[in-house]
C-alpha positions as CSV (number, residue, x, y, z in Angstrom):
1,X,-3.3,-4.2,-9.5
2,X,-5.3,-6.7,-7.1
3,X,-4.6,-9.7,-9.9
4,X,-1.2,-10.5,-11.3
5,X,-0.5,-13.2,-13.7
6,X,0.8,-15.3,-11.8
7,X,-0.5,-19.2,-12.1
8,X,-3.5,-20.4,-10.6
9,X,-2.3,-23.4,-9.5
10,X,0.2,-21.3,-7.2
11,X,-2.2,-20.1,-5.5
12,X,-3.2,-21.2,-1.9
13,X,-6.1,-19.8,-1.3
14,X,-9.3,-20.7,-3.7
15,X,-10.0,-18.2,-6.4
16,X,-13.6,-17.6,-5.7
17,X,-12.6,-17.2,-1.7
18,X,-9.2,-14.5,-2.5
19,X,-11.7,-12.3,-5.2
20,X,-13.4,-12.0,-2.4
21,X,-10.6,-11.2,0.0
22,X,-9.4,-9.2,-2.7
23,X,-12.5,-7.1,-2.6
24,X,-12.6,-6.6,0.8
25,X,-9.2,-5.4,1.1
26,X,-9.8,-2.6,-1.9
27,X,-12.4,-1.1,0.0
28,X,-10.2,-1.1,3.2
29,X,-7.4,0.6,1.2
30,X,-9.3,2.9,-1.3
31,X,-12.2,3.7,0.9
32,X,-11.1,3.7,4.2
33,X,-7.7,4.6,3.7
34,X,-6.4,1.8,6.3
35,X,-2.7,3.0,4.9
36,X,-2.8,6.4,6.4
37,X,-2.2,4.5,10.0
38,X,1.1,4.8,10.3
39,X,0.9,1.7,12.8
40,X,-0.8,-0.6,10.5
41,X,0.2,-4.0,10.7
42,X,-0.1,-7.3,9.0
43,X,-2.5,-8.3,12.1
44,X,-4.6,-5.7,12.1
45,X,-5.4,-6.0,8.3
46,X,-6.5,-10.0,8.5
47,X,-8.3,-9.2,11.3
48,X,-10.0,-6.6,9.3
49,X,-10.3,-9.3,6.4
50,X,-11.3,-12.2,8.9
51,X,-8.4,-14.3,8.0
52,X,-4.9,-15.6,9.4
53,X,-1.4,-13.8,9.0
54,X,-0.5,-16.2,7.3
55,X,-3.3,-16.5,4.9
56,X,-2.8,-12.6,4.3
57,X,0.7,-12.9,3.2
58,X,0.2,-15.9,1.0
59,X,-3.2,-13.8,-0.4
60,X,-0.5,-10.7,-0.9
61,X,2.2,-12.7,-2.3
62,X,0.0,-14.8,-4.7
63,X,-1.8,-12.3,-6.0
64,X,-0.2,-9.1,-5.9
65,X,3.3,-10.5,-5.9
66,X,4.9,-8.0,-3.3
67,X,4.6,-8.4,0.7
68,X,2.4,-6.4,3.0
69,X,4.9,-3.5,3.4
70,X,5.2,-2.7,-0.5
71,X,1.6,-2.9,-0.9
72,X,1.2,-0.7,2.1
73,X,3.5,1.9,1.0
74,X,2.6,1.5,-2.8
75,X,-0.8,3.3,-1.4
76,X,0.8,5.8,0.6
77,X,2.8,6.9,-2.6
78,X,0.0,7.3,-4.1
79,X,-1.8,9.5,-1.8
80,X,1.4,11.6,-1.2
81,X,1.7,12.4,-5.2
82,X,-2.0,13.1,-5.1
83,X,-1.3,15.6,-1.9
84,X,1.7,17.2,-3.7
85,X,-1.0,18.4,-7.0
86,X,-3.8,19.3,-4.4
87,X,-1.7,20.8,-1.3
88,X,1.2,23.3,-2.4
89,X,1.6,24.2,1.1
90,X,2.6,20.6,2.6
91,X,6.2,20.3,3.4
92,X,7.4,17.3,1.8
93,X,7.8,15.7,5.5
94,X,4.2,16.9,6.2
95,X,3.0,15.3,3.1
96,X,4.9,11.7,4.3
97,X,3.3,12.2,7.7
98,X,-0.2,12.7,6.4
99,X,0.5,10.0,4.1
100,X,1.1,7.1,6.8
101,X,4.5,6.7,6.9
102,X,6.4,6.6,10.2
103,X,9.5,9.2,9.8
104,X,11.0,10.7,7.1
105,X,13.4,8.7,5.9
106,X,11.4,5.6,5.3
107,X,8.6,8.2,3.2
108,X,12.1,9.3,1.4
109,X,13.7,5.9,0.8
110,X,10.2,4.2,-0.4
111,X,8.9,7.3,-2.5
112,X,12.7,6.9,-4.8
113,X,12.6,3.5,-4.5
114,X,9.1,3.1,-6.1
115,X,8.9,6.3,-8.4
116,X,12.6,6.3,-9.5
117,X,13.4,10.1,-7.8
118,X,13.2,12.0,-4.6
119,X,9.9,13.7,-3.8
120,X,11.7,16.4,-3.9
121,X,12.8,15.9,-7.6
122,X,9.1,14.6,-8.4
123,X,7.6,17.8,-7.0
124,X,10.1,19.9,-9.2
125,X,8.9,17.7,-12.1
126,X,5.3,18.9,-11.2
């Protein structure tokens, strides 16, 4: 997931230098769960990282091949489909909440839009 196939030349940041970066930023987002802020921004993860904005973006976009947002919510999915198996007694809202988004249109719009149906329809499919 932290490597796409996209060319090397492309890139703008050195190999060795973004499998670091890389590294860094899977511990942020599978050990410390950065995502679950629901006010997590693009500045607060290269701060995090030690890097630009800019630099953060083009390690996102050249490597990953989807912006900060996507990424960001692509995590949160994740952690709300785990919450649906563990936590039966979540409302779906709750379970965006807890999961970093912001309201519950966003966690709505971004679950269908990744997974193909409604957490609604997902849970049913459970």
């Amino acid at each position: 997931m932290y490597l796409s196939s996209l060319k090397l030349e492309k890139r703008k940041i050195p190999n060795e230098r973004a499998s670091e970066l890389l590294t860094k930023l899977k511990q942020l987002m599978d050990d410390e769960k950065v995502y679950l802020n629901p006010n997590l921004k693009l500045e607060d993860l290269a701060e995090r990282l030690g890097m630009s904005v800019h630099g953060l973006s083009s390690l996102l976009n050249d490597t990953m091949g989807n912006r900060f947002t996507e990424m960001v919510n692509n995590h949160r999915i994740e952690f709300a489909k785990q919450l649906m198996l563990s936590n039966k007694n979540l409302t779906l809202e709750a379970i965006g909440y807890e999961s970093g988004f912001n309201s519950k249109s966003t966690f709505y719009n971004s679950f269908k839009k990744s997974v193909g149906v409604t957490p609604a329809m997902y849970l049913k499919q459970l």
